[in-house]
C-alpha angles and dihedrals in degrees: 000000000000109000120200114193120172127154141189118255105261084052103044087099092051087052098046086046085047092050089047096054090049109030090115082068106046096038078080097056129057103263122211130182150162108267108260099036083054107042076056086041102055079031102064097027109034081231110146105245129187110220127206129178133312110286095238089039100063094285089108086042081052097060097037087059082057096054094051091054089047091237094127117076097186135008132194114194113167114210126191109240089204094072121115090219130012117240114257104234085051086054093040086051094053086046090055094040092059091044092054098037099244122150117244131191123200098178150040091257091048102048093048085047093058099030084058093044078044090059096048101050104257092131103047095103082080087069087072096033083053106029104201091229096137128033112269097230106031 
């Protein structure tokens, strides 16, 4: 499964903490990120993370290219609830997400809710709806 992770500042830690209590997990997947939430991310974990550019710099625009083209089977944004106003690539990649029919978690409930789910097979209907016939990041 491709995996796009990607978090706001003040959660980037959460989401690092998150990625290290379930790399064993992940390391199992294709991960994706923003830049910054993947270089802590591989960092903290040793995962191999494709990285693509900062949030607020096109890297949200980036995954949510890849939504669109329902290339993406989970993703885990996590969003602060203390902002005054979401950012809207976060908004446009929920919006995606519930087009295309990917999960999204945008919390830490959420996310262990669907990794788990994730381990015991529950997505794996997203294996038919996105068929692997070519490599993700080629």
């Amino acid at each position: 499964m491709n995996i796009a992770i990607t978090a706001h500042d003040n959660r980037k830690e959460l989401m690092v903490q998150f990625c290290t209590a379930y790399c064993g997990i992940l390391a199992q997947h294709t991960v994706c990120a923003t830049a910054g939430t993947g270089s802590q991310i591989a960092e903290a974990t040793g995962l191999t993370v494709h990285r693509f550019l900062p949030f607020d710099r096109g890297g949200g625009q980036q995954i949510a290219a890849r939504i669109a083209y329902n290339e993406i089977d989970l993703v885990l944004c996590f969003n602060d609830p203390n902002a005054k106003t979401p950012h809207e690539d976060a908004l446009y990649i929920a919006h995606l997400c519930d087009q295309n029919n990917i999960p999204l978690a945008t919390n830490v409930a959420t996310a262990e809710m669907l990794i788990l789910g994730l381990q015991r097979g529950d997505l794996d209907w997203r294996d038919i709806v996105n068929p692997k016939t070519k490599p993700f990041l080629a």
